[in-house]
Backbone as CSV, one residue per row, in Angstrom:
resi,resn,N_x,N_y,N_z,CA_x,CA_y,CA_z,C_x,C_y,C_z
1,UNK,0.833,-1.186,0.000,0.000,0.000,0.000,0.882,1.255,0.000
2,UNK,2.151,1.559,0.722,2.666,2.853,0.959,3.575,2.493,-0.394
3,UNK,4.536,1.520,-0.694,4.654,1.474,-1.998,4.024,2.190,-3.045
4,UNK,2.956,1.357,-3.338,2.180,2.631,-4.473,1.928,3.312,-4.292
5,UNK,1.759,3.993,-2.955,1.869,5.222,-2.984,3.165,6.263,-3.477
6,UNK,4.391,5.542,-3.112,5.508,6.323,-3.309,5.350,5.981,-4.607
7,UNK,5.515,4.812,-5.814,5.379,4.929,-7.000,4.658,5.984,-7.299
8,UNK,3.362,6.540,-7.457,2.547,7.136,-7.522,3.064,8.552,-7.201
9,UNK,3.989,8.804,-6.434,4.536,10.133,-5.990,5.551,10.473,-6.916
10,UNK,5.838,9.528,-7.617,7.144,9.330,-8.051,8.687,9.428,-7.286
11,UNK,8.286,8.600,-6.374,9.547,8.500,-5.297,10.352,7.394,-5.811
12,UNK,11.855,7.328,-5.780,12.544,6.636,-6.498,13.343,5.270,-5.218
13,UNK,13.519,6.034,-3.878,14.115,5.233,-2.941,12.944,4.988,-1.464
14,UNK,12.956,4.020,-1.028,12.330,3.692,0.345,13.055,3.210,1.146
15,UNK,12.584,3.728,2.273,13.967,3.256,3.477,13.200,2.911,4.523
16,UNK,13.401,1.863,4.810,12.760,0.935,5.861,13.734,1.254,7.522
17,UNK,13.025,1.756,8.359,13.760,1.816,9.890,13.495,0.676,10.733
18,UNK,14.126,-0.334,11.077,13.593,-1.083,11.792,14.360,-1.653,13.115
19,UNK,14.160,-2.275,14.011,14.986,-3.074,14.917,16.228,-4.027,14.542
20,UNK,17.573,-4.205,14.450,18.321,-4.583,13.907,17.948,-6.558,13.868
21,UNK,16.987,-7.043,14.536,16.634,-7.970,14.486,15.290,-8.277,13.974
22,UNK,14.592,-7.475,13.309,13.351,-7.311,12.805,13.629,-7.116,10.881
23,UNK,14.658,-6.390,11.310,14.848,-5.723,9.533,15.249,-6.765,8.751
24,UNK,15.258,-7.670,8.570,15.976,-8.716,7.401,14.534,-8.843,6.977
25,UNK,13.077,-9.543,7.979,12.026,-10.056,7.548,11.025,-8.492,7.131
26,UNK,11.699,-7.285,7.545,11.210,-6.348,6.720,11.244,-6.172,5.543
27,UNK,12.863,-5.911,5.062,12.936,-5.920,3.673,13.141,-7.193,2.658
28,UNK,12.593,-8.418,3.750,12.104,-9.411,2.659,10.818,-9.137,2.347
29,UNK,9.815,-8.633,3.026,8.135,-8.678,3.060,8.387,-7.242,1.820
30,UNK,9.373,-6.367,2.199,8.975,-4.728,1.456,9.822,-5.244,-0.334
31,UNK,10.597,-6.260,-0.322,11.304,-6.597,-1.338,10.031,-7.428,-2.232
32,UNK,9.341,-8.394,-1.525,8.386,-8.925,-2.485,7.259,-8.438,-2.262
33,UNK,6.763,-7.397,-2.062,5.701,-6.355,-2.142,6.152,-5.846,-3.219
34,UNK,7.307,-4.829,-3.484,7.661,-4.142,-4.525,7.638,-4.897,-5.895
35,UNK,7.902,-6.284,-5.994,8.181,-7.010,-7.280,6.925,-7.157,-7.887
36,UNK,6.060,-7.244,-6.854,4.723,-7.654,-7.319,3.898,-6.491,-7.703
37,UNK,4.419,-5.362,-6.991,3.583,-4.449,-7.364,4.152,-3.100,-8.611
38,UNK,5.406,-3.941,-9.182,5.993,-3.368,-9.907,6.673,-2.118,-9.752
39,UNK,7.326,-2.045,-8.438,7.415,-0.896,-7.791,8.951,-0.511,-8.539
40,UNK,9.636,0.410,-8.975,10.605,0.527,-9.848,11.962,1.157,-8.749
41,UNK,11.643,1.374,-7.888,12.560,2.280,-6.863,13.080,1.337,-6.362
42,UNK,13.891,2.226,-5.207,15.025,1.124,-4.659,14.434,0.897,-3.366
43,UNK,14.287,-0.110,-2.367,14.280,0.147,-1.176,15.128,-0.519,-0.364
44,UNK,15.507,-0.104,0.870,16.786,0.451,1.421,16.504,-0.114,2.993
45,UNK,17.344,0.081,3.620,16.872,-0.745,4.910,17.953,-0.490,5.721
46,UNK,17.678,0.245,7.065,18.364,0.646,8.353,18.134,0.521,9.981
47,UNK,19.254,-0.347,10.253,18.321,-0.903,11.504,18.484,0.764,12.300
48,UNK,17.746,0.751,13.702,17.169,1.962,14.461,18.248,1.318,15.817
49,UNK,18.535,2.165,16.802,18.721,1.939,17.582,17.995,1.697,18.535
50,UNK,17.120,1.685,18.588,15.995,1.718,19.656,15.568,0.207,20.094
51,UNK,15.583,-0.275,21.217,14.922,-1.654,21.530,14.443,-1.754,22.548
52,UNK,12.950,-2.414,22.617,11.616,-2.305,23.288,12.118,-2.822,24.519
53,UNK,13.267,-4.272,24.578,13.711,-5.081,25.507,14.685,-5.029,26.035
54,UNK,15.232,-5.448,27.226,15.863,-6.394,27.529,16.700,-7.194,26.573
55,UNK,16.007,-8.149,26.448,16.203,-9.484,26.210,16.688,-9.793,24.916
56,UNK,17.078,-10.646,24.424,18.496,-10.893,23.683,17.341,-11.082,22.087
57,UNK,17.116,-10.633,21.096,15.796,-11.416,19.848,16.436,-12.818,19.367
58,UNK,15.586,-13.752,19.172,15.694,-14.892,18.784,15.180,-15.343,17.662
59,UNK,15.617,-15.248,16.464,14.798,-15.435,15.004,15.095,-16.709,14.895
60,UNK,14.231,-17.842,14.612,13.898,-19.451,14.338,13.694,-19.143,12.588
61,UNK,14.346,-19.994,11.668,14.024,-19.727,10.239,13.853,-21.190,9.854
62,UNK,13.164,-21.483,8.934,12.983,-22.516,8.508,14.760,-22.967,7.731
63,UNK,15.011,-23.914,7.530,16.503,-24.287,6.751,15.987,-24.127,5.744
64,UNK,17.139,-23.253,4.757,17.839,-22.790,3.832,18.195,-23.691,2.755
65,UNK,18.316,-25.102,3.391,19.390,-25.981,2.246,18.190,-27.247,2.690
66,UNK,18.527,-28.190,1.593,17.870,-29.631,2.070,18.751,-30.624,2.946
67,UNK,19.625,-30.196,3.009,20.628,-30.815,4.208,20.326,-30.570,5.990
68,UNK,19.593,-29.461,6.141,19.027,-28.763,7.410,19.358,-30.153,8.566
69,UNK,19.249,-30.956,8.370,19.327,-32.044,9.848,19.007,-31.234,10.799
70,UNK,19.750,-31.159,12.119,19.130,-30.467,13.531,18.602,-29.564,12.904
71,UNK,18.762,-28.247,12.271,18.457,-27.042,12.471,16.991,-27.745,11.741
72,UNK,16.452,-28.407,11.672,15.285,-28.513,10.246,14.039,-29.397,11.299
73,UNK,15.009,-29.966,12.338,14.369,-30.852,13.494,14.257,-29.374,14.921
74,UNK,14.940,-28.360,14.477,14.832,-27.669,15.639,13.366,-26.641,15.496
75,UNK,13.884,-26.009,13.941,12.508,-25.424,13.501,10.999,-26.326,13.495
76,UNK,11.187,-27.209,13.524,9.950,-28.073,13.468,9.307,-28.401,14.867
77,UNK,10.239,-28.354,15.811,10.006,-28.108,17.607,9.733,-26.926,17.972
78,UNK,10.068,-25.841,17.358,9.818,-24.541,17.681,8.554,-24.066,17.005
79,UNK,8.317,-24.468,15.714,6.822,-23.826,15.498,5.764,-24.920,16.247
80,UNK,6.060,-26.081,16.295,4.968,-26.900,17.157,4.655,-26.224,18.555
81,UNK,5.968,-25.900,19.474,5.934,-25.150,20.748,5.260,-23.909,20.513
82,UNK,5.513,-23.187,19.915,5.073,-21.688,19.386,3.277,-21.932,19.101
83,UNK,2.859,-23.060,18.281,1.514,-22.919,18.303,0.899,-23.375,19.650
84,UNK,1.720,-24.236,20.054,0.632,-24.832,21.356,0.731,-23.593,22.241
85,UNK,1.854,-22.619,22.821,1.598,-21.461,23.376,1.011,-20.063,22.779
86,UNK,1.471,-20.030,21.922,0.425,-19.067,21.295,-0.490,-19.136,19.979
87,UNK,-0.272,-20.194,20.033,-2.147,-20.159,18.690,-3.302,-19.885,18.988
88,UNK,-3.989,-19.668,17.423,-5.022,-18.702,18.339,-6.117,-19.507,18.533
89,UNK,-5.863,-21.099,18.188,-7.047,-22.030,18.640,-6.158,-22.676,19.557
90,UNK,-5.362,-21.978,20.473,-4.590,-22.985,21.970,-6.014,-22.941,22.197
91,UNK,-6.689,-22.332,22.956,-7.953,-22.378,23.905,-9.133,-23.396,23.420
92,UNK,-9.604,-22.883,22.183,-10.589,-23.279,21.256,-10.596,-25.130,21.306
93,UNK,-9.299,-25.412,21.239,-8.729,-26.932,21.234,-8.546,-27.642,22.107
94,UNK,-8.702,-26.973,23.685,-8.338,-27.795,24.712,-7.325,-27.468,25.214
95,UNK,-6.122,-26.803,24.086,-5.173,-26.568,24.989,-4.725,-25.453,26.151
96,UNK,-3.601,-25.987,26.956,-4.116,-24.798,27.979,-2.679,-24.597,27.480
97,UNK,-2.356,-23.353,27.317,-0.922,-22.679,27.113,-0.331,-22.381,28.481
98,UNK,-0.663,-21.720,29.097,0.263,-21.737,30.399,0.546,-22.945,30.923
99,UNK,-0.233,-24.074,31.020,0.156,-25.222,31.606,1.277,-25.763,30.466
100,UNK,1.007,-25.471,29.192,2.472,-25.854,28.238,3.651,-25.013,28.737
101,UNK,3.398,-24.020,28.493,4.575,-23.500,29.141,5.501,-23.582,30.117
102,UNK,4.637,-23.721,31.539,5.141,-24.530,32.699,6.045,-25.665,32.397
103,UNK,4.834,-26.392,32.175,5.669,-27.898,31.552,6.833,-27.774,30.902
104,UNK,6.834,-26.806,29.516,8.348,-26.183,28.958,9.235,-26.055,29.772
105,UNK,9.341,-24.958,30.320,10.102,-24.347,31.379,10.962,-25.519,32.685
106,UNK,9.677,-26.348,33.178,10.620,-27.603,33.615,11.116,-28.449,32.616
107,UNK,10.995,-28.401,32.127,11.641,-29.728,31.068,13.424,-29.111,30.094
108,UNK,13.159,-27.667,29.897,14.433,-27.003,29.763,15.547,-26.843,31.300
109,UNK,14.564,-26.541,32.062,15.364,-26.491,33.269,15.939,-27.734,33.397
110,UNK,15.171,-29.037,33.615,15.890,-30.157,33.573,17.272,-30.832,33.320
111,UNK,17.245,-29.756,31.699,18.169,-30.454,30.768,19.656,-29.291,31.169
112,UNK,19.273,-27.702,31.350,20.301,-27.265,31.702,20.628,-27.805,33.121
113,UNK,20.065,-27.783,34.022,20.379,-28.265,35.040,21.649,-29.495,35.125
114,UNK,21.246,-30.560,33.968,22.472,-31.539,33.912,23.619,-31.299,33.345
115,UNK,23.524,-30.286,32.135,24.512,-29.848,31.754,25.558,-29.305,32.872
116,UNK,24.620,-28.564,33.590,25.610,-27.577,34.391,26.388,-28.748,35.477
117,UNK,25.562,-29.561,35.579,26.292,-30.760,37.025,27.523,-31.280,36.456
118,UNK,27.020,-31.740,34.657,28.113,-32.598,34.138,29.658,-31.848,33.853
119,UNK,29.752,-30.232,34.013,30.916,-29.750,33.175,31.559,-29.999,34.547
């Protein structure tokens, strides 16, 4: 939508501001918006300094290659976890998300826990 608009303005460059961990899946979404919408300009992409958190961002991507092994078994644990806590039929289905979560939370603790005994 703001695309054609800038086409339409005849604006030649777009510059995307985003969180330095947000901006890759920006100017993939603003890169195939533009192709499709025949957008002729350039657009451009700068992460912001600004961050909402704390906490460290964690981007999960599907594998890249058909070789993926773990990483292809990790993404496939992470969107399963990800829907049972936040989908928007957790409830609708029976499931209870906080009680997944819990359950998560011990079951990671578990595993660091041995790590840390074994070093």
């Amino acid at each position: 939508q703001r695309l054609e608009r800038l086409s339409r303005l005849g604006v030649q460059r777009a510059l995307l501001v985003s969180s330095p961990t947000h901006m890759p899946r920006c100017l993939r979404d603003a890169s195939v918006a533009a192709a499709r919408l025949g957008y002729e300009g350039t657009v451009l992409a700068s992460p912001c300094g600004t961050s909402w958190t704390e906490e460290t961002a964690v981007v999960v991507e599907p594998p890249h290659r058909p070789d993926g092994g773990a990483s292809a078994a990790l993404f496939g644990l992470v969107r399963r976890a990800a829907a049972l806590a936040f989908g928007t039929t957790a409830t609708e289905s029976g499931r209870r998300p906080a009680e997944f979560l819990a359950a998560f939370e011990r079951l990671l603790a578990s595993f660091e826990n041995r790590k840390s005994s074994t070093v």
